[in-house]
C-alpha positions in Angstrom: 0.0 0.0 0.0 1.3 3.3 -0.8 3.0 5.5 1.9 2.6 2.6 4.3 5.4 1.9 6.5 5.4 -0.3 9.7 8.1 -1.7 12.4 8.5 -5.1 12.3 7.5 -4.7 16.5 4.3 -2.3 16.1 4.1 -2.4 20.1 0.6 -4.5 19.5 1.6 -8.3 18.5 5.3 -8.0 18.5 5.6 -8.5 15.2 4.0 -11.8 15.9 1.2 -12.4 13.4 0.0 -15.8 13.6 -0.7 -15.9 17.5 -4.3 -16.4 18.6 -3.8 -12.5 20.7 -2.6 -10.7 17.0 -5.5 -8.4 16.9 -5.6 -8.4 13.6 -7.6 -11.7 13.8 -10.1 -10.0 15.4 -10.4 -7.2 13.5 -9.4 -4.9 15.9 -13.3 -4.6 16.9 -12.6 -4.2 20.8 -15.4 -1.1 22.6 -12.4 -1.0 25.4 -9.8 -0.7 23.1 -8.0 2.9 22.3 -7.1 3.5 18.5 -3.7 3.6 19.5 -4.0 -0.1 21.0 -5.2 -1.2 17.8 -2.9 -3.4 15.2 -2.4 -0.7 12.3 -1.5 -3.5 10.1 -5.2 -4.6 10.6 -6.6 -1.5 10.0 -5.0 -0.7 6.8 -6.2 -3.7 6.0 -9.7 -2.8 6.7 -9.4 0.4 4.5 -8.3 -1.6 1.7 -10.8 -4.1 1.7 -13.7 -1.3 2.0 -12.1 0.4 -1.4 -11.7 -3.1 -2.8 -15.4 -3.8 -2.4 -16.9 -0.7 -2.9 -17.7 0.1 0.9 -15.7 3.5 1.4 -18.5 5.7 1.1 -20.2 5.5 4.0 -19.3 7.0 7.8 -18.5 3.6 9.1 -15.2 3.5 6.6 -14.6 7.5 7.7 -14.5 6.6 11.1 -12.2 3.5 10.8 -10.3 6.3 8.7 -9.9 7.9 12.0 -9.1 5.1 14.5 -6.5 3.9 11.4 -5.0 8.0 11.7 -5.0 7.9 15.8 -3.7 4.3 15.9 0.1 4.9 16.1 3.3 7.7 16.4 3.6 10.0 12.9 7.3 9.2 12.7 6.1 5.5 11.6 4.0 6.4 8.7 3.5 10.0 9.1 2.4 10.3 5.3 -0.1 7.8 5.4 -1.5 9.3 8.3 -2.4 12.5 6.3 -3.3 10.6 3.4 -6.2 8.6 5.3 -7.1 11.9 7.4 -8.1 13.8 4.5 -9.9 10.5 3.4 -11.8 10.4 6.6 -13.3 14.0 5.8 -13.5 13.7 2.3 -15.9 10.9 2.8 -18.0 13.0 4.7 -18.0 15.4 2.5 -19.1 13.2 -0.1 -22.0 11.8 2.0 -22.9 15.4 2.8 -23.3 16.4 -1.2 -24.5 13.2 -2.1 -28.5 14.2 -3.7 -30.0 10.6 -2.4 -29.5 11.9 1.6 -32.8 12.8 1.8 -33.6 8.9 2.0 -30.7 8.8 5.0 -30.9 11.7 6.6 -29.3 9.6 9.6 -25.9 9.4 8.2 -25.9 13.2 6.9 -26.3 14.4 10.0 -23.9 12.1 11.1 -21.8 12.9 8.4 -21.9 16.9 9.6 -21.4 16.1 13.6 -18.4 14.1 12.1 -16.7 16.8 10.3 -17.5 19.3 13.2 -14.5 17.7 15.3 -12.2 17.5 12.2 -9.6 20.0 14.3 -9.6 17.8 16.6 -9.3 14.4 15.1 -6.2 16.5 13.1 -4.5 17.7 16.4 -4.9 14.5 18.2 -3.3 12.7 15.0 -0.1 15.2 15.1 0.2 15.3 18.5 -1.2 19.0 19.0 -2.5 20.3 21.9 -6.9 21.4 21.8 -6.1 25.4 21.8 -9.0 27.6 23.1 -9.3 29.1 19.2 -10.2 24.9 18.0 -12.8 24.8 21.5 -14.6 28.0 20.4 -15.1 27.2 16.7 -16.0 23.6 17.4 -18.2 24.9 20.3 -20.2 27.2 17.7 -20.0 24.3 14.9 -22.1 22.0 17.1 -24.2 24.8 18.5 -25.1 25.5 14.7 -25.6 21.8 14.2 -28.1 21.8 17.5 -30.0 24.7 16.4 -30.7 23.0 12.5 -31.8 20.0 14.0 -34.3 21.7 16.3 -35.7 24.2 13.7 -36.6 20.9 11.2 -40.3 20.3 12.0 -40.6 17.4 9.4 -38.2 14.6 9.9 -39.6 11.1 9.1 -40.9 9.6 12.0 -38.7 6.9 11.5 -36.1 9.1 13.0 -37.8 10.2 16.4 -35.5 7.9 18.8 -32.2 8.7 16.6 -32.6 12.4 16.7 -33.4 12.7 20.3 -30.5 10.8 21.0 -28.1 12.6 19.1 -29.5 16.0 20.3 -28.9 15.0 24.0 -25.4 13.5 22.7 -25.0 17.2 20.7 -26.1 19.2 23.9 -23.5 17.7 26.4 -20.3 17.6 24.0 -21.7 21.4 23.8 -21.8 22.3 27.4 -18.2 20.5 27.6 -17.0 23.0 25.3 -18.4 26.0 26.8 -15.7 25.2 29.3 -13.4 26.5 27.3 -11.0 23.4 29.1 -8.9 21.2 26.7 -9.0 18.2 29.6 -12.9 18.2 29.8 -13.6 18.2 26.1 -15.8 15.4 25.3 -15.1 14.0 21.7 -17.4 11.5 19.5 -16.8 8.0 19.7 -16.5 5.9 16.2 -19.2 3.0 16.1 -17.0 0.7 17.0 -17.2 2.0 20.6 -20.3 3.4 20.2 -22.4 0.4 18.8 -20.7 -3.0 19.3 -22.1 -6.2 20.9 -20.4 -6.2 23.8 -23.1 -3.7 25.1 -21.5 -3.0 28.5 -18.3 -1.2 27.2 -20.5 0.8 24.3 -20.2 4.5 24.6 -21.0 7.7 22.7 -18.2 9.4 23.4 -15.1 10.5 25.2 -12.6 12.6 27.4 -9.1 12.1 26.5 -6.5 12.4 29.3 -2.6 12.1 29.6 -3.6 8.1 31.2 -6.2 7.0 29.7 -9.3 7.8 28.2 -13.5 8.5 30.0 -16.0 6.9 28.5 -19.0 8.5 28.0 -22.8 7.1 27.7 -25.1 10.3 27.2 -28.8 9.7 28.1 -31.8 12.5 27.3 -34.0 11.2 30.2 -33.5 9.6 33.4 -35.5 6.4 32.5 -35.3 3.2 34.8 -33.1 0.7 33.4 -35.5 -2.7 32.5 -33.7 -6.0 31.3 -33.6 -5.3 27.8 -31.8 -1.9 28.4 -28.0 -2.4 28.8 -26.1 -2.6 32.4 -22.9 0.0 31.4 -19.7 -1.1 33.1 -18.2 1.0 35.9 -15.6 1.9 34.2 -18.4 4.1 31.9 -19.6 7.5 32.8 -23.5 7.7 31.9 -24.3 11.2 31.8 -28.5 11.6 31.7 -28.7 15.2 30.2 -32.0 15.6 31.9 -30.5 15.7 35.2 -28.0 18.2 34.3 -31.0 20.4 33.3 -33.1 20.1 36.4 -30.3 21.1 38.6 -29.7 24.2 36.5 -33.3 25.0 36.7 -33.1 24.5 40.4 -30.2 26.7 40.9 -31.6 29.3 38.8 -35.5 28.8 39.0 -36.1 28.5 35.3 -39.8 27.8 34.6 -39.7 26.4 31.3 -42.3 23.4 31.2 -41.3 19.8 31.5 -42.5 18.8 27.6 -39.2 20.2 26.6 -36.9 19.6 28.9 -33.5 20.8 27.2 -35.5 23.5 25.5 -33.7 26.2 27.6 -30.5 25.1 27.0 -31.3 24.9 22.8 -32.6 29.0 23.3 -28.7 29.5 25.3 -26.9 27.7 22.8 -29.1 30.2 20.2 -28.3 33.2 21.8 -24.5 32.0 22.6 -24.4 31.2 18.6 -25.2 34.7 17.9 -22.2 35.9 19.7 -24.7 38.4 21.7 -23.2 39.1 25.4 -25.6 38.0 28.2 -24.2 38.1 32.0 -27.2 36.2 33.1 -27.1 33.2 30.4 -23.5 32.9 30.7 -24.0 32.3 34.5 -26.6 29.8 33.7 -24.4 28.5 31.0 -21.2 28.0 33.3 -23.5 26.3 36.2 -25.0 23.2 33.6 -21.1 23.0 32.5 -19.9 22.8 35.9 -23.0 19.8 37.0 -21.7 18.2 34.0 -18.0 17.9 34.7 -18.8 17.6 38.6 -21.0 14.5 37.3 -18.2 12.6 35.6 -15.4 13.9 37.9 -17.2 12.2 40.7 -17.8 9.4 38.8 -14.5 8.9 37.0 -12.7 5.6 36.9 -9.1 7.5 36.1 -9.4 8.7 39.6 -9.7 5.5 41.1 
């Protein structure tokens, strides 16, 4: 392949591809697993196959563009690194102008949550820090995204569960942002973390730190969990965006009615969007930011 390079010890197998750990024999499809714990051998492989069959035109192949970018040091194959980066968005960008999206409006707006972290997938790749210029712009990137979402009155009803849930997953990357603090933003998590079978390890997103990584299950409502609903392991933050809310109304006595919960927050992230000052919505603001990082502070298995 082109501009691939590899050490014969890629720190995953040892250079040992026929044992029954080598991960490229299971196709690197771990929830737990970091990109850069995955085999990179495995994943270029993936990349080729999905060209090979016609299956790079979708967001599952853009996001194994990413984990493939994320997976290992630049000095090892710092070209191909940029090569598949630019892939990763250019497939998006090709869902995104693609006429027949209409039929799956899912994976557009997929597509456009995607390319709203594209500075950060880029700085993470080449080893740059999250400055508070890539926070703000991402901030009002996904604050635009929110805001087109909630102004559509006509999506298919098909869609009901799947918007709600990425509106609540929209909202709290959002209020991480409007920290303004590199160690607290909360980045999308590729399917294969997000949608895998091994349901206790799934989550939406995460917080990368210098040790490790918090996982991040966003909920819109603080429903009970019955027996087909998954029991998250502890090492998962579940963040329910409802109760985020309801403390901020409790601390600041909004009296916005309960049918819309969030709908507060989507009228702040308006007016924030706008770039009008307002002391008294930036207080609000800072208070749902701070119950969220309080939440998975408290609750975060780095700590332990």
């Amino acid at each position: 392949m082109e501009g691939w390079k590899v050490r014969p010890d890629c720190g995953v197998c040892h250079g040992d591809f026929t044992g029954s750990e080598c991960k490229r024999l299971i196709e690197n499809d771990d929830p737990r697993l970091t990109p850069n714990q995955l085999c990179v051998l495995g994943l270029a492989e993936t990349l080729l196959r999905n060209r090979e069959n016609g299956r790079d035109n979708n967001m599952r192949h853009a996001w194994e563009c990413i984990d493939a970018a994320l997976s290992n040091d630049a000095p090892v194959y710092g070209g191909y690194k940029q090569n598949i980066l630019n892939e990763a968005f250019r497939t998006a960008d090709d869902i995104l102008r693609d006429p027949k999206n209409e039929v799956n409006l899912k994976e557009a707006i997929e597509a456009m949550a995607f390319k709203n972290y594209e500075g950060f997938f880029r700085a993470m790749a080449n080893g740059e820090p999250f400055t508070p210029e890539l926070i703000d712009q991402t901030r009002k990137n996904v604050g635009a995204l929110i805001t087109t979402i909630d102004e559509v009155e006509d999506f298919p009803k098909k869609y009901d569960g799947v918007i709600s849930g990425l509106m609540a997953e929209q909202m709290v990357q959002w209020l991480s942002l409007y920290t303004r603090d590199p160690n607290n933003v909360i980045l999308p998590s590729p399917p294969r973390q997000g949608h895998n079978d091994m349901r206790a390890f799934n989550h939406d997103g995460y917080i990368p730190r210098e040790n490790g990584i918090i996982r991040i299950e966003t909920k819109r409502y603080n429903r009970k969990m019955g027996r087909s609903r998954p029991r998250y392991d502890k090492s998962t933050v579940v963040v329910v965006l409802q109760d985020i809310l309801d403390k901020t109304r409790s601390r600041h006595g909004s009296k916005n009615g309960a049918s819309r919960r969030d709908n507060f927050l989507i009228d702040y992230v308006k007016v924030d969007l706008s770039g009008r000052e307002s002391p008294a919505k930036h207080k609000v603001l800072q208070a749902a930011s701070g119950f969220l990082m309080q939440h998975i502070e408290r609750n975060n298995p780095l700590a332990a």
